[in-house]
N, C-alpha and C positions, 0 to 999 in steps of 0.2 A: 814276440808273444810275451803276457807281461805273468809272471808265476801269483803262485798262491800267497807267497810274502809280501809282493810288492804290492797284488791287490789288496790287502787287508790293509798295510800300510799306508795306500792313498786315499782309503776310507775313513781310518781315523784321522788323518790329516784335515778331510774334507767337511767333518763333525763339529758343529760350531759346539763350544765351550757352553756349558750347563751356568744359565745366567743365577742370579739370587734368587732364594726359595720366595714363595706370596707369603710379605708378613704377617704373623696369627694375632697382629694388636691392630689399630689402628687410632689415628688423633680422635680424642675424646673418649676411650675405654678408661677407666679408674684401674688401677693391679697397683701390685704391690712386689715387696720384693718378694722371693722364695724364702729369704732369710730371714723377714718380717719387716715390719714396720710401718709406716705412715699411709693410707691410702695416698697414689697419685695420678696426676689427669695427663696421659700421656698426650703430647703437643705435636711430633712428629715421629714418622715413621717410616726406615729402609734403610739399603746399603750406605755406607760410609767409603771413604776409602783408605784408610790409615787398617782397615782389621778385617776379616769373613763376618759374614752373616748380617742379620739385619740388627738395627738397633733403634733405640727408644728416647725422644726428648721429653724427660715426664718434668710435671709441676707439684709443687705442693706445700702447703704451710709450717712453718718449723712452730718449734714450744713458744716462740717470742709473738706469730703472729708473721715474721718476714716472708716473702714467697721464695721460694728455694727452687733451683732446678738444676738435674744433673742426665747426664746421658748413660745408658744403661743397654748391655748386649738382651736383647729377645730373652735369651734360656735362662736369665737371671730373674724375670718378671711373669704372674700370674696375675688371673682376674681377679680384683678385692671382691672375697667373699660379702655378702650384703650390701652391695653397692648398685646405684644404678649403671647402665648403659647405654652409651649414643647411639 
């Protein structure tokens, strides 16, 4: 007979692992950062695997006119105020 430990036990065992949250951006939103600066057109969106949480390929014009793009964690990026949306 299997006791009260062992069952709790084979039930967290049995418990598949909590996958990545549904990203709150997706390709084509404009945001920015929280910290401020440039509206950008976010390009891709979700897990990585080098780090937790979802993350963000955005685009965007630097002072020269070059297009710039860098990768950016979700909780670092908000929707650009006045901006449209896809």
């Amino acid at each position: 007979m299997i006791g009260f430990v062992e069952r709790t036990l084979i039930m967290r065992l049995r418990k598949k692992p909590a996958g990545p949250a549904k990203p709150a951006y997706r390709a084509g939103d404009v945001l920015t950062l929280k910290s401020g600066g440039r509206p950008m057109t976010a390009t891709w969106s979700g897990p990585v695997l080098f780090a937790p949480g979802n993350w963000l390929i955005c685009q965007w014009f630097g002072n020269d006119g070059e297009l710039q793009q860098e990768m950016f964690p979700e909780e670092t990026l908000e929707r650009a105020h006045n901006a449209f949306t896809a």
